[in-house]
Structure formats: C-alpha cells, structure tokens
PDB file of N, CA, C and O in Angstrom:
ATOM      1  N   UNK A   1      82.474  37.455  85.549  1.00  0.00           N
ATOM      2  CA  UNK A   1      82.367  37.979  84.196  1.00  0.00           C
ATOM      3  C   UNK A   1      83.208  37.098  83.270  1.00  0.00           C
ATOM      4  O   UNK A   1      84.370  36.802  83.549  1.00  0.00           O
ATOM      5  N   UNK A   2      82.657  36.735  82.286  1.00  0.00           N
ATOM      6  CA  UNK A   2      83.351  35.924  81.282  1.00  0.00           C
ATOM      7  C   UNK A   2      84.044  36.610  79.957  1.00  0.00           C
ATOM      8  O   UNK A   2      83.560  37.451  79.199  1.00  0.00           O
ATOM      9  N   UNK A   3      84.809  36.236  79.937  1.00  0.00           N
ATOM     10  CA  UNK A   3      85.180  37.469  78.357  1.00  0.00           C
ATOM     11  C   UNK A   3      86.100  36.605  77.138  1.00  0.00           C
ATOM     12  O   UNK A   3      86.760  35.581  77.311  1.00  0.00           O
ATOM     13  N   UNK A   4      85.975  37.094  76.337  1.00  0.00           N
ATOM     14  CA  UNK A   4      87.051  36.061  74.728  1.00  0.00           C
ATOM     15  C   UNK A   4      87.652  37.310  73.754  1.00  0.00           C
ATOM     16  O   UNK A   4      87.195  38.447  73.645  1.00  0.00           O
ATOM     17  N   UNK A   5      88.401  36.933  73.327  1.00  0.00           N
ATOM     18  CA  UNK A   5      89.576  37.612  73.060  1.00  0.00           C
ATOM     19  C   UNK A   5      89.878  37.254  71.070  1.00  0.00           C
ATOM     20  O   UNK A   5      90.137  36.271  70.376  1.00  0.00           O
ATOM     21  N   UNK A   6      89.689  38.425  70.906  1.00  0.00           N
ATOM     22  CA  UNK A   6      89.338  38.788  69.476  1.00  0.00           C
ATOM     23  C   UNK A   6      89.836  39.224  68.550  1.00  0.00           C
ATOM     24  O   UNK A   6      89.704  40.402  68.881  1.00  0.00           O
ATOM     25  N   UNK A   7      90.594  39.300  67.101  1.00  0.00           N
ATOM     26  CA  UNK A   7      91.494  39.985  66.426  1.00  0.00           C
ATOM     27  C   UNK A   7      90.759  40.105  65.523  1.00  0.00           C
ATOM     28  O   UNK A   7      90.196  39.160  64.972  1.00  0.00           O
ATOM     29  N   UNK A   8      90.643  41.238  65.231  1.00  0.00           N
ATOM     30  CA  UNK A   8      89.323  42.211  63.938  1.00  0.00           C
ATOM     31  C   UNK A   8      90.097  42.944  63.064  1.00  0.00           C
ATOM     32  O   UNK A   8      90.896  43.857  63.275  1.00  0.00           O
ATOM     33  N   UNK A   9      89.663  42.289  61.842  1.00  0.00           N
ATOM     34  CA  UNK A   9      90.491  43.776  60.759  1.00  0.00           C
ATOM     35  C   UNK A   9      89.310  43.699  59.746  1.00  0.00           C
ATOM     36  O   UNK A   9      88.840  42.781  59.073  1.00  0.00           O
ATOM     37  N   UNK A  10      89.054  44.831  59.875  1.00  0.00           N
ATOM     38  CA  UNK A  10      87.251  45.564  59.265  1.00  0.00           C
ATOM     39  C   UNK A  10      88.097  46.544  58.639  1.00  0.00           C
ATOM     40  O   UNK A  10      88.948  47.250  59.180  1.00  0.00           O
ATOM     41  N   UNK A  11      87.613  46.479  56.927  1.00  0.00           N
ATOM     42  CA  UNK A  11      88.212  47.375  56.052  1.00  0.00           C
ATOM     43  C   UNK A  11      87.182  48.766  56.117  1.00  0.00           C
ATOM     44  O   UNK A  11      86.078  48.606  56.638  1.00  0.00           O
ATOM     45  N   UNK A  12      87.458  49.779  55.719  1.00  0.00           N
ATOM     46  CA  UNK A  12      86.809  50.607  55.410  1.00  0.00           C
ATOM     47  C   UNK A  12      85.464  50.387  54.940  1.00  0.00           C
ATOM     48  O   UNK A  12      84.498  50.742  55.616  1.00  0.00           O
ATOM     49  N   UNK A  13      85.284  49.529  53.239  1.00  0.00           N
ATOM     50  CA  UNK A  13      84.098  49.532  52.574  1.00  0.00           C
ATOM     51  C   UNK A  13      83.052  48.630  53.221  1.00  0.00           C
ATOM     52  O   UNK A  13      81.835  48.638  53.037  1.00  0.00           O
ATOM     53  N   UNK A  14      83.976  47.646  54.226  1.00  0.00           N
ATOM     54  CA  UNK A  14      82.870  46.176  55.018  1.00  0.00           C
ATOM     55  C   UNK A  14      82.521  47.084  56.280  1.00  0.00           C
ATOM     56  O   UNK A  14      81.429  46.774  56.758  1.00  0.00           O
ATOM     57  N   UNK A  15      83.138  48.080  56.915  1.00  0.00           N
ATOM     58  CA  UNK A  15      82.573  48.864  57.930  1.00  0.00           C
ATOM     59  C   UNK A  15      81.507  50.044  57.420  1.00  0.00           C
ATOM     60  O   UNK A  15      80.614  50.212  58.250  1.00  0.00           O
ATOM     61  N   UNK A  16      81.430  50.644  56.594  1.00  0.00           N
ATOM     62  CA  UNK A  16      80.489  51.342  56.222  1.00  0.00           C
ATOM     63  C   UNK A  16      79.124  50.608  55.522  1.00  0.00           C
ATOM     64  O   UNK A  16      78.113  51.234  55.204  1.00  0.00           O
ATOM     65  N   UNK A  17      79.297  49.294  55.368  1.00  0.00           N
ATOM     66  CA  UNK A  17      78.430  48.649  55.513  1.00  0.00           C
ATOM     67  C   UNK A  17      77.458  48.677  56.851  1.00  0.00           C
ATOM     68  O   UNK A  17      76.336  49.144  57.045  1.00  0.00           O
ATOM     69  N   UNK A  18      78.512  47.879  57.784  1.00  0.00           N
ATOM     70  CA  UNK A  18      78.374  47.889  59.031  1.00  0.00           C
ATOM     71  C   UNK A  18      77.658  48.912  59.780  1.00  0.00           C
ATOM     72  O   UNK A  18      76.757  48.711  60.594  1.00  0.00           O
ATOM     73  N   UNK A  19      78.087  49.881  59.470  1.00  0.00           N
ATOM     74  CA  UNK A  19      77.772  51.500  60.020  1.00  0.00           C
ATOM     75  C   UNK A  19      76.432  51.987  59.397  1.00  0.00           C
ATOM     76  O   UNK A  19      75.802  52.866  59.984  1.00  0.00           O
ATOM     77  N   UNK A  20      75.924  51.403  58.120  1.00  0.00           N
ATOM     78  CA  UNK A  20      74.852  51.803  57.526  1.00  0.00           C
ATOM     79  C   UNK A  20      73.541  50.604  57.558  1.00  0.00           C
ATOM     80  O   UNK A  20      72.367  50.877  57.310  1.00  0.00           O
ATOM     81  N   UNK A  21      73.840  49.824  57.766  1.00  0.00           N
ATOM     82  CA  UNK A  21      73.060  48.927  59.040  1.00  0.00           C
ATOM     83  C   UNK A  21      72.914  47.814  57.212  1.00  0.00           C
ATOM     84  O   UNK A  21      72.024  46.965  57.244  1.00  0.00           O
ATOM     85  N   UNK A  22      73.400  47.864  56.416  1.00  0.00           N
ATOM     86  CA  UNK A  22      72.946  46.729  55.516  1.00  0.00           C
ATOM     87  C   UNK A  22      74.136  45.272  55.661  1.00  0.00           C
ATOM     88  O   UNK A  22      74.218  44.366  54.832  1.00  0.00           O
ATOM     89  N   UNK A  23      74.904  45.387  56.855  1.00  0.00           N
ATOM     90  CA  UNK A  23      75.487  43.953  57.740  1.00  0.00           C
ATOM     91  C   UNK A  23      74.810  44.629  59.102  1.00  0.00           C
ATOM     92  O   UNK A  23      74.404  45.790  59.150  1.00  0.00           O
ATOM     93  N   UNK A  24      74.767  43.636  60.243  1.00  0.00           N
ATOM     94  CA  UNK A  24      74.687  43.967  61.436  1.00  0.00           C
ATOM     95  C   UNK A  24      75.349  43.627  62.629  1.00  0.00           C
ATOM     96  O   UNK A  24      75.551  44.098  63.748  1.00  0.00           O
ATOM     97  N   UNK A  25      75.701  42.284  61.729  1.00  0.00           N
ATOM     98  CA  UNK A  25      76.760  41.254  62.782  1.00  0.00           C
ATOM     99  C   UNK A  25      78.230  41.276  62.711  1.00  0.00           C
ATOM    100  O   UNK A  25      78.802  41.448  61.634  1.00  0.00           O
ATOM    101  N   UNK A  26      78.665  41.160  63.473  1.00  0.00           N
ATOM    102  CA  UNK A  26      80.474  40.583  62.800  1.00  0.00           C
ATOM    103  C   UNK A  26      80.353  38.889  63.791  1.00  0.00           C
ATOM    104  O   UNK A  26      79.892  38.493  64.861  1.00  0.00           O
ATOM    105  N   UNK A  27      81.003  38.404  62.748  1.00  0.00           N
ATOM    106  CA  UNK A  27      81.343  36.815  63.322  1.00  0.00           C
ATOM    107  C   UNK A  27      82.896  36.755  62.940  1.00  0.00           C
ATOM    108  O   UNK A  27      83.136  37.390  61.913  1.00  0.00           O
ATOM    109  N   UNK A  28      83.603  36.364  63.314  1.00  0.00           N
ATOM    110  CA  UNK A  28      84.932  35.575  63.448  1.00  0.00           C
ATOM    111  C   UNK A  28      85.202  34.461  64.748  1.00  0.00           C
ATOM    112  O   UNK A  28      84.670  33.762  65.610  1.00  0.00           O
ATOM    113  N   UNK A  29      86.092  34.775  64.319  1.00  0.00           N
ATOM    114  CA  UNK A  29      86.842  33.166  65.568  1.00  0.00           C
ATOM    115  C   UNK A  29      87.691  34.111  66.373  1.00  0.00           C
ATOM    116  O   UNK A  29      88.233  35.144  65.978  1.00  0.00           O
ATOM    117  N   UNK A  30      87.712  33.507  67.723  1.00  0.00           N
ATOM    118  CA  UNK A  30      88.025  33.850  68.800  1.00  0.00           C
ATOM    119  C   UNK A  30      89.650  33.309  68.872  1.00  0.00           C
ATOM    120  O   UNK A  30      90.078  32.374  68.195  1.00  0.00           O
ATOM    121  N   UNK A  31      90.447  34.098  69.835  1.00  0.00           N
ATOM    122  CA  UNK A  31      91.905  33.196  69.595  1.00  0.00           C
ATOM    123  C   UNK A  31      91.526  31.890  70.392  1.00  0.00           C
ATOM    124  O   UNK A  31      92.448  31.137  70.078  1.00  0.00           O
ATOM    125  N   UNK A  32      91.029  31.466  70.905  1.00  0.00           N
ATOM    126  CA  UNK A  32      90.717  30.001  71.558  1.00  0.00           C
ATOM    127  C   UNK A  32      90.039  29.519  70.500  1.00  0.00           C
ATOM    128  O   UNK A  32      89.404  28.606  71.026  1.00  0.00           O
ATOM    129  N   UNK A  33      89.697  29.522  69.150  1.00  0.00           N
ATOM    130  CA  UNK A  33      88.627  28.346  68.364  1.00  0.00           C
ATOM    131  C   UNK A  33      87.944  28.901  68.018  1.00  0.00           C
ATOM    132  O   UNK A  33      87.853  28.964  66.792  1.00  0.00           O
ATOM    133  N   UNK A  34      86.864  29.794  68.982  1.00  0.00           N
ATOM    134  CA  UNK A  34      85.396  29.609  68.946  1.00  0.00           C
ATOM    135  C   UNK A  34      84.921  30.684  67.872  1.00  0.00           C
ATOM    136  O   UNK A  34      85.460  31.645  67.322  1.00  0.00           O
ATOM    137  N   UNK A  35      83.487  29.998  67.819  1.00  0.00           N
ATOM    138  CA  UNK A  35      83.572  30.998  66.332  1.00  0.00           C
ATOM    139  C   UNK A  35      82.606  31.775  67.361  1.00  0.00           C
ATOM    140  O   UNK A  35      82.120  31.165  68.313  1.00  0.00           O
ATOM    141  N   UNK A  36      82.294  33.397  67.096  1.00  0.00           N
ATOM    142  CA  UNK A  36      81.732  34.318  67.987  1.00  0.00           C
ATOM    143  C   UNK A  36      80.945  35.276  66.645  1.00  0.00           C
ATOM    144  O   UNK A  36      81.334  35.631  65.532  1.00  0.00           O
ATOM    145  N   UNK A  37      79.800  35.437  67.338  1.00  0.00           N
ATOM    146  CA  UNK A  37      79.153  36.879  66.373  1.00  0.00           C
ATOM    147  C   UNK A  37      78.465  37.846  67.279  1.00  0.00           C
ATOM    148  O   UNK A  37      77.490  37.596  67.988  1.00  0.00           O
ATOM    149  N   UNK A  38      78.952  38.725  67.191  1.00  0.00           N
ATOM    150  CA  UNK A  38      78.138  40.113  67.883  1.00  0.00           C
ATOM    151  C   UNK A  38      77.615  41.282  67.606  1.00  0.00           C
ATOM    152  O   UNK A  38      78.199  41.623  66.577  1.00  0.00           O
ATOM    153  N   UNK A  39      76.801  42.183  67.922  1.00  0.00           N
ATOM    154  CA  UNK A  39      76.637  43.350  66.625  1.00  0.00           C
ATOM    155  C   UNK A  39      77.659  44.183  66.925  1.00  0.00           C
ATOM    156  O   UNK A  39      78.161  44.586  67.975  1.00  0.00           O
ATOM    157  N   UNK A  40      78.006  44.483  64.879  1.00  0.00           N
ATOM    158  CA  UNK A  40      79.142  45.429  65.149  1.00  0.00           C
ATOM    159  C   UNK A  40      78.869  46.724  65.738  1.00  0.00           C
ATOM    160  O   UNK A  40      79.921  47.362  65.779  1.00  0.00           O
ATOM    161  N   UNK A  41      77.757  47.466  66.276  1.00  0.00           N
ATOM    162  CA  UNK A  41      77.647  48.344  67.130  1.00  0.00           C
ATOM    163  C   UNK A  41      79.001  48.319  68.179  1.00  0.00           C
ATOM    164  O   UNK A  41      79.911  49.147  68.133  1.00  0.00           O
ATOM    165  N   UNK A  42      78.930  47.367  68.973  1.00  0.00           N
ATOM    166  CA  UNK A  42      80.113  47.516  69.898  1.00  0.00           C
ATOM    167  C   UNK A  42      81.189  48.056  69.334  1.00  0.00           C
ATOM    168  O   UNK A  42      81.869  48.897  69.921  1.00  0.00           O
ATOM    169  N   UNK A  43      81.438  47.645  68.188  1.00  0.00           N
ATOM    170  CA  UNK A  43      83.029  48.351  67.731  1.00  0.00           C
ATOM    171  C   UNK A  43      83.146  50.091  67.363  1.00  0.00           C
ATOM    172  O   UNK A  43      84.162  50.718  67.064  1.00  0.00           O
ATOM    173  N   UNK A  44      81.564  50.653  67.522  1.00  0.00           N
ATOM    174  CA  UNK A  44      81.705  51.557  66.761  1.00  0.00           C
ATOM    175  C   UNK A  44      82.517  52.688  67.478  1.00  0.00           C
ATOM    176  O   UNK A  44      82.359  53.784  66.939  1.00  0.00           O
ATOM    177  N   UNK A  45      83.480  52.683  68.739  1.00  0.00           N
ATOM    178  CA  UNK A  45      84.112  53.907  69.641  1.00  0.00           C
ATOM    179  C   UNK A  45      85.186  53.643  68.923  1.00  0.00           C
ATOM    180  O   UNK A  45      86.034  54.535  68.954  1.00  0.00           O
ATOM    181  N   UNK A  46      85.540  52.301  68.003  1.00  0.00           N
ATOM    182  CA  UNK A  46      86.654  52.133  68.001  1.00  0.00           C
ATOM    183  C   UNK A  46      87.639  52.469  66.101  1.00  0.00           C
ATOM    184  O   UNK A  46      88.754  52.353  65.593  1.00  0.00           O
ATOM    185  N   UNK A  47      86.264  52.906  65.759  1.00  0.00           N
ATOM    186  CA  UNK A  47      86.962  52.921  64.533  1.00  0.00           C
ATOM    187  C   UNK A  47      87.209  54.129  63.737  1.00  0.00           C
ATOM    188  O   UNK A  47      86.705  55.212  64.034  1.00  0.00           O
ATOM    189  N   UNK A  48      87.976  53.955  62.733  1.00  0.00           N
ATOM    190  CA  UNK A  48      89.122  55.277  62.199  1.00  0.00           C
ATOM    191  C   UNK A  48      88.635  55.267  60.961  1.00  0.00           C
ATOM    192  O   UNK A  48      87.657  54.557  60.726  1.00  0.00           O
ATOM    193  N   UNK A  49      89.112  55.902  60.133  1.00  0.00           N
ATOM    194  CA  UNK A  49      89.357  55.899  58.626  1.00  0.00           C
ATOM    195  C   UNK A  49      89.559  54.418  57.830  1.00  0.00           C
ATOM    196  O   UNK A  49      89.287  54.096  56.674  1.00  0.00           O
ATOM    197  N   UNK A  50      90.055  53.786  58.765  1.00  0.00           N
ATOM    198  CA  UNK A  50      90.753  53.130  57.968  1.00  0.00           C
ATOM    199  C   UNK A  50      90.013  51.093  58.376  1.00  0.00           C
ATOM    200  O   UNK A  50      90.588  50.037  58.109  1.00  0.00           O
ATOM    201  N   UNK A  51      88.731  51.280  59.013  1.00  0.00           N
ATOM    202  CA  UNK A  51      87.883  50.502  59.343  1.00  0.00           C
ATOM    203  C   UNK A  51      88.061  50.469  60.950  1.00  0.00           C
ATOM    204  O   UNK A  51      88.166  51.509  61.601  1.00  0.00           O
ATOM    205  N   UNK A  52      88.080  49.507  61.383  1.00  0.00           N
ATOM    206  CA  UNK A  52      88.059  48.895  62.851  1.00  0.00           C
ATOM    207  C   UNK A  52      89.426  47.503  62.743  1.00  0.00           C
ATOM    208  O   UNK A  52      89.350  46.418  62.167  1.00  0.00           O
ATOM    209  N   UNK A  53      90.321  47.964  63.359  1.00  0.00           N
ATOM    210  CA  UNK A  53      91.401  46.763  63.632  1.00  0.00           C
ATOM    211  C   UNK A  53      91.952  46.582  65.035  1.00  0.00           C
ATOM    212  O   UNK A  53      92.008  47.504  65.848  1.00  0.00           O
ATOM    213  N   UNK A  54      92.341  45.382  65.262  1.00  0.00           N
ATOM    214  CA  UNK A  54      93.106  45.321  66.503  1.00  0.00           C
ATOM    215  C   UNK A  54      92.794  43.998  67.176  1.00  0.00           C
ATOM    216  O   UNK A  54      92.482  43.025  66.489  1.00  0.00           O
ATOM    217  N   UNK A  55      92.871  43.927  68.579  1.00  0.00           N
ATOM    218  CA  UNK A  55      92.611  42.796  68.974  1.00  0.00           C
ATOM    219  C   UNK A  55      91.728  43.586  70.235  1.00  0.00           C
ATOM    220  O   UNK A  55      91.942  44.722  70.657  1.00  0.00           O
ATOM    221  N   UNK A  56      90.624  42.577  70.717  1.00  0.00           N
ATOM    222  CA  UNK A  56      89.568  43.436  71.116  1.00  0.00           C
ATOM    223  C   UNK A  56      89.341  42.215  72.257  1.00  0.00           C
ATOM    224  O   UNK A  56      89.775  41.124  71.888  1.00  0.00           O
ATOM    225  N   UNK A  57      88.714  42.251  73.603  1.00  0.00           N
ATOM    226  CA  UNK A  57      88.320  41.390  74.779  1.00  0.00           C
ATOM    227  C   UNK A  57      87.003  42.370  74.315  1.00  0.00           C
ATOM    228  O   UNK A  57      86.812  43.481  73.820  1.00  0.00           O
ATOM    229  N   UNK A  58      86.193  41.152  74.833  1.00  0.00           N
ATOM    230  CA  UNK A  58      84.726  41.232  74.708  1.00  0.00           C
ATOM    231  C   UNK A  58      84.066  40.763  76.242  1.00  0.00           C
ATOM    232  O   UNK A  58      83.861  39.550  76.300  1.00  0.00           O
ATOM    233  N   UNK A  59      83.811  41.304  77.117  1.00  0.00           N
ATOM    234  CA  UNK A  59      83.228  40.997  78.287  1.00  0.00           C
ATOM    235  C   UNK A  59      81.412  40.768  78.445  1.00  0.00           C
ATOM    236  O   UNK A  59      80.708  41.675  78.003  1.00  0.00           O
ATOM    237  N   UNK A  60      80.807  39.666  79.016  1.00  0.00           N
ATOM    238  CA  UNK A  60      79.269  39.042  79.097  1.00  0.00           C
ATOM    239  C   UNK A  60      79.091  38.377  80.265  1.00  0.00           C
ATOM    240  O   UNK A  60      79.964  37.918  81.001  1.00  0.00           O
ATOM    241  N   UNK A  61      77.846  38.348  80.404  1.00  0.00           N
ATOM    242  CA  UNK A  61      77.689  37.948  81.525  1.00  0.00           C
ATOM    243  C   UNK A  61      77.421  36.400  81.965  1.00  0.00           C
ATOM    244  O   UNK A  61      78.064  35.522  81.391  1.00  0.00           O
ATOM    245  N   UNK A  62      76.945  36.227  82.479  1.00  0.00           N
ATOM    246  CA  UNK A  62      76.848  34.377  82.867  1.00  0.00           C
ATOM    247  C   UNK A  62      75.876  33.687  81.739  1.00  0.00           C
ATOM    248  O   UNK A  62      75.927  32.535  81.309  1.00  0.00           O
ATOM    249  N   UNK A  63      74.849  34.899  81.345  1.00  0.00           N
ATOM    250  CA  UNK A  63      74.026  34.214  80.122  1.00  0.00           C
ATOM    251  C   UNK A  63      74.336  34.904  78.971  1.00  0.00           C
ATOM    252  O   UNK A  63      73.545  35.178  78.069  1.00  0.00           O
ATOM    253  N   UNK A  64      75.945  35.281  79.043  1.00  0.00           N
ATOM    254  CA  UNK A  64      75.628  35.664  77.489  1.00  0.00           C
ATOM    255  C   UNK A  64      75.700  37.290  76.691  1.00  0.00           C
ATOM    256  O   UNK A  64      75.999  37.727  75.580  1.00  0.00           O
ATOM    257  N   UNK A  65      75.326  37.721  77.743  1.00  0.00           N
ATOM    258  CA  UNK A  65      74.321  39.348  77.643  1.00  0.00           C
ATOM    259  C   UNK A  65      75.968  40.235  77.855  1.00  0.00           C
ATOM    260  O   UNK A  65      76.754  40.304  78.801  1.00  0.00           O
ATOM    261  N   UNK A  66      75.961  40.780  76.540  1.00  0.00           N
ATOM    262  CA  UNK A  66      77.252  41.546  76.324  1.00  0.00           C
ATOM    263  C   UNK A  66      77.160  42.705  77.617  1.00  0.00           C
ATOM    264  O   UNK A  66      76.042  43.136  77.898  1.00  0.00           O
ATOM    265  N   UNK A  67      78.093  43.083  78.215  1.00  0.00           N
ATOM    266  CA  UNK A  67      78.749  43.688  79.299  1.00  0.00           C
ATOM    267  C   UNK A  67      79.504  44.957  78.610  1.00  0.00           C
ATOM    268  O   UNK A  67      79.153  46.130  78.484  1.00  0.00           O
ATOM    269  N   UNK A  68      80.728  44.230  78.198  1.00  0.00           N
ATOM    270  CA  UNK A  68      81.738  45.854  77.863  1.00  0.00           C
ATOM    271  C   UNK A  68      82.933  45.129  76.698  1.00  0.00           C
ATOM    272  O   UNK A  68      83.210  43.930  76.686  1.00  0.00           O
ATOM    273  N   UNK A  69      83.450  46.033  75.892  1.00  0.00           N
ATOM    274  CA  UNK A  69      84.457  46.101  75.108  1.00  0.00           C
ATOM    275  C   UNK A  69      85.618  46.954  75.288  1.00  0.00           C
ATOM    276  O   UNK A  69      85.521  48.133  75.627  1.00  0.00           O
ATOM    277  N   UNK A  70      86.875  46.276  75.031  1.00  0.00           N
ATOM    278  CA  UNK A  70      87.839  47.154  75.395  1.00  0.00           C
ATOM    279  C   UNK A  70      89.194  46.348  74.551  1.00  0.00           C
ATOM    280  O   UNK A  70      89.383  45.134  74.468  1.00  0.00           O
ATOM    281  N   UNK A  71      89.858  47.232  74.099  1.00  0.00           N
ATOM    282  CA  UNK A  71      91.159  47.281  73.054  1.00  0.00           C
ATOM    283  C   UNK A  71      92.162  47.064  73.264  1.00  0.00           C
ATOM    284  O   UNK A  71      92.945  47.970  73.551  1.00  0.00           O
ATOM    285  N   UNK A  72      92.427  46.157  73.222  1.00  0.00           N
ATOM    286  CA  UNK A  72      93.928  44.998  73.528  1.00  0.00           C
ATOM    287  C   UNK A  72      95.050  46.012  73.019  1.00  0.00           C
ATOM    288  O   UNK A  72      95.599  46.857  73.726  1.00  0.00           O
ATOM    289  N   UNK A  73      95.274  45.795  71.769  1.00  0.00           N
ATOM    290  CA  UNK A  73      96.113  46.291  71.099  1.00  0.00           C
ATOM    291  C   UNK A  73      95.718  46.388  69.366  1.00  0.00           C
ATOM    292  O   UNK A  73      94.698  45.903  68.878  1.00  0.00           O
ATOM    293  N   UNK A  74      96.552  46.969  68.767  1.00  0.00           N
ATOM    294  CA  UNK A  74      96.398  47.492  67.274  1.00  0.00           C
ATOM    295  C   UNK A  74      97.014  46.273  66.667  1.00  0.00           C
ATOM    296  O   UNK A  74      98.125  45.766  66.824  1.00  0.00           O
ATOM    297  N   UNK A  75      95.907  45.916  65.872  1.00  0.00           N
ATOM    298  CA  UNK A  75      96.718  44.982  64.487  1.00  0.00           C
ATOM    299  C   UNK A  75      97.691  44.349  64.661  1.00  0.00           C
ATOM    300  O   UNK A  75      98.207  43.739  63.724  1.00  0.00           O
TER     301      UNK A  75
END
C-alpha cells in the first residue's frame, strides 16, 4: 500500500462549496513536493464547523485507486 502525507486547512465557505458539489476536487502539495488532487468526499468524516484541517495520510493502491484516509494530527 502506498500512501502521502497531507496538511489541509479548508475554511468553512471553500468546504461548503465542497460539500455542495460546485468544487469536487481538493489539490495541494504533499509534504514530499508532490502536487496531489483527490475528491474532497474523502474528507467529509472529518470535518467541523470550522472546515476540514489537519494533516491527513492518504492510502492507494499500486494503481492509484484510493484505499483509506486517516488523521495525523490537527493543524
């Protein structure tokens, strides 16, 4: 299993975007470089009032094909 390692700070008004399907993606950069985009669906167990933050591992498989998400730590 391959996985990359992620620091997300999704405000409130860019997540209810998100949540109302008029974005679909989130892209940022990975702490290694890479630039990464995935749908923000995955984040959606993870967010509060106050958007989606933290640092996030993203687990896929050999081609790619998202696996599982899970929450490093807060902001």
């Amino acid at each position: 299993m391959k996985s990359i390692i992620v620091d997300i700070a999704i405000g409130p008004q860019e997540w209810l975007k998100l949540y109302e399907g008029v974005a679909r993606d989130v892209s940022t950069v990975s702490r290694d470089g890479r630039t990464v985009r995935f749908p923000a669906r995955i984040l959606s167990r993870f967010a509060l009032r106050d958007g989606v933050n933290g640092s996030f591992q993203i687990n896929f498989d050999d081609t790619g094909k998202f696996h599982s998400v899970e929450r490093l730590g807060t902001g």
